[in-house]
C-alpha positions as CSV (number, residue, x, y, z in Angstrom):
1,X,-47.6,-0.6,45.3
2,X,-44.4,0.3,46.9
3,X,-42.2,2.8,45.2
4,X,-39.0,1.0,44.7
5,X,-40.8,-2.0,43.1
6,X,-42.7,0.8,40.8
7,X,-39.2,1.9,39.8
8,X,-38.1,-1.2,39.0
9,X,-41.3,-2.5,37.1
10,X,-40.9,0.9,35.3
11,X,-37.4,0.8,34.3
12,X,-37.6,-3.3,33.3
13,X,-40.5,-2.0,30.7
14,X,-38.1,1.5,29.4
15,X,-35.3,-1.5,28.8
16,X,-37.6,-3.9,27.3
17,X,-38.8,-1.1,25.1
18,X,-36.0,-0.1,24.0
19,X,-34.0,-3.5,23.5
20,X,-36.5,-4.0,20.8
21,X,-36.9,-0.6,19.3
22,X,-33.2,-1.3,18.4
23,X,-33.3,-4.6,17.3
24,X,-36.0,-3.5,14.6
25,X,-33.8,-0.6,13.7
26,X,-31.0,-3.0,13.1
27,X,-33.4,-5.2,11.2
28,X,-34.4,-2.6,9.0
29,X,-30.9,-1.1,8.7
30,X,-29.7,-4.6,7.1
31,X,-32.3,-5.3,5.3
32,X,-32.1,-1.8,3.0
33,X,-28.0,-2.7,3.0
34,X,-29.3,-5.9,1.3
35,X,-31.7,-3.9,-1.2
36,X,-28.7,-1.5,-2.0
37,X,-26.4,-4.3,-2.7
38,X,-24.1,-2.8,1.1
39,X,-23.4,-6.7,1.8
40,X,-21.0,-7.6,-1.4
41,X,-17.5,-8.1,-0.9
42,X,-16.4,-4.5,-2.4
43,X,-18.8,-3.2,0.5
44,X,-16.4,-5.3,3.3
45,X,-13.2,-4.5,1.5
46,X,-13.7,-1.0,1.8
47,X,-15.0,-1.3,5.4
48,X,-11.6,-2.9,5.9
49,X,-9.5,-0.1,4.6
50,X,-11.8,2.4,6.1
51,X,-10.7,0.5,9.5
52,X,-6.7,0.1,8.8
53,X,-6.9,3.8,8.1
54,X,-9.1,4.5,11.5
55,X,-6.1,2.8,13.2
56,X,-3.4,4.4,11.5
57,X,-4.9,7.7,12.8
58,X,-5.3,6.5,15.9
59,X,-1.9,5.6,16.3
60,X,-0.5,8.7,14.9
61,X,-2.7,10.4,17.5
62,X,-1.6,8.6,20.4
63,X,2.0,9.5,19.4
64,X,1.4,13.3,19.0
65,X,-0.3,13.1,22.9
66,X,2.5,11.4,23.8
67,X,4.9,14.3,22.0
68,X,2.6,16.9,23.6
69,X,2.8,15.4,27.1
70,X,6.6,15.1,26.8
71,X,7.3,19.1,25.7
72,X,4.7,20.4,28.3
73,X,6.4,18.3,31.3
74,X,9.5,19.7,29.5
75,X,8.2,23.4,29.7
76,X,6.7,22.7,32.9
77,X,10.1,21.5,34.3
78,X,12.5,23.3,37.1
79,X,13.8,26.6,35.1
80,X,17.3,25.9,36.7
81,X,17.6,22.3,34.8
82,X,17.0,23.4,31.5
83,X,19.5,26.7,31.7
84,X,22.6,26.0,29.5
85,X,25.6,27.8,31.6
86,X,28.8,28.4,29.9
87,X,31.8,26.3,29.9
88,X,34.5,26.3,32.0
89,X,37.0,28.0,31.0
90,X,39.8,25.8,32.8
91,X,38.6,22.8,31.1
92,X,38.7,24.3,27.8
93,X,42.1,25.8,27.8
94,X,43.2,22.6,28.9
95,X,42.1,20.8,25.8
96,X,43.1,23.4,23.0
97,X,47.0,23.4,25.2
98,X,47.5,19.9,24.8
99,X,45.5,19.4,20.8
């Protein structure tokens, strides 16, 4: 038998095996949800919540990456930009001579 065909036959079986390894786990998962009583409508209320919360968090998160991004491309910025010089002093005894 040639090798690559081997591999093939081998991995189609793995795939197969595992397809319905996980389809009886999910069987068995729902049917002890059904025995506890998981399926009500309290159960899929509170999955709800759990899931508005889940997104709330994720957006929060997204804008504290975006903050963090923004103050290290600030810290990571030309040291000459962010240097506050002082003011000129022509300009300002120009406005206190004429306030």
């Amino acid at each position: 038998m040639d090798p690559f065909v081997f591999g093939i036959a081998l991995a189609a079986i793995f795939t197969v095996g595992r397809t319905t390894r996980a389809l009886l786990l999910e069987a068995s998962r729902r049917k002890t949800r059904r025995e506890l009583g998981g399926d009500s409508t309290h159960g899929s209320r509170e999955f709800e919540g759990m899931r508005d919360a889940m997104d709330g968090v994720m957006g929060r998160l997204e804008r504290l990456e975006e903050e963090r991004d923004f103050y290290k491309d600030l810290l990571d910025a030309p040291r000459r930009g962010r240097e506050i010089g002082p003011p000129d002093t022509e300009e300002n005894s120009s406005d206190t001579v004429g306030a």
